[in-house]
N, C-alpha and C positions, 0 to 999 in steps of 0.2 A: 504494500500500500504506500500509494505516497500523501503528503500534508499528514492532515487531524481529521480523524472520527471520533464523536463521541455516542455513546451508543448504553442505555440500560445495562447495569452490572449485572452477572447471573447472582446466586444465588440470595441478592436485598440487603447485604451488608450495608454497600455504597450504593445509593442512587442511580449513578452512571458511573463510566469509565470512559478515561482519555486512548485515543490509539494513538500512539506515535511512533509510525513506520510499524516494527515489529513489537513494543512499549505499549503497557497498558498502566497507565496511571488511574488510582480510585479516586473518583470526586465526591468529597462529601456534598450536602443539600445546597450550603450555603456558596460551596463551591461554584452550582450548577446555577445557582441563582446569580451569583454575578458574573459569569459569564453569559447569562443571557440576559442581563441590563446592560454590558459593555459590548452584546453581538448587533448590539441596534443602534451603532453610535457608528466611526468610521473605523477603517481596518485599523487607522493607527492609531485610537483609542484603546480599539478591541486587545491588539495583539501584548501590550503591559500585562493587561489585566490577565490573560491567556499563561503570560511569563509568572506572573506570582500564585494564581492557583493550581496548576500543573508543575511547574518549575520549582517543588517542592528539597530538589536537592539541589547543587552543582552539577552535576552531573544532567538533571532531567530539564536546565534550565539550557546546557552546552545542548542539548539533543533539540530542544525547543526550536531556540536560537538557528538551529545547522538547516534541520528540516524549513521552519518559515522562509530562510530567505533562499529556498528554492524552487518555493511557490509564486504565484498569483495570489497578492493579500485579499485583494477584493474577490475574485470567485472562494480560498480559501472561509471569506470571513462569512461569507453566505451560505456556505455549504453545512457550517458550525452551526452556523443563526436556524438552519433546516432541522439540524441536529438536533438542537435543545429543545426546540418547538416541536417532537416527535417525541422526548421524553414525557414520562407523568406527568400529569401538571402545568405541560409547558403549554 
């Protein structure tokens, strides 16, 4: 896979889960909910907010970082905005 999916967690621990390429990051609720108040604003508002709720280590922040900038921010940031709006609730 290339960019970000986020996608319903299986077994309801976490809310959702981030994909990143082969990475799956757990999102907790409040996770999910600011990323879909900052998927409705521009890419480059979106992709901060993207950085501090995922980019939970060094490491998951460097992966963040490598994959976005080999995207499209704007189809990326709408693909997310699909995403979230497909989860519960959203």
């Amino acid at each position: 896979m290339t960019g970000f999916a986020i996608r319903p967690a299986p077994q309801g621990i976490y809310p959702a889960v981030c994909h990143i390429g082969d990475i799956y990051v757990p999102l907790t609720a409040d996770g999910v909910e600011r990323l879909r108040a900052a998927a409705q604003a521009s890419p480059a508002a979106f992709y901060p907010v993207l950085l501090e709720v995922v980019g939970v280590s060094a490491y998951l922040k460097e992966r963040v970082a490598q994959r976005w900038a080999g995207i499209d921010p704007v189809e990326q940031t709408r693909r997310l905005q699909q995403d979230l709006n497909g989860l519960p609730g959203g």
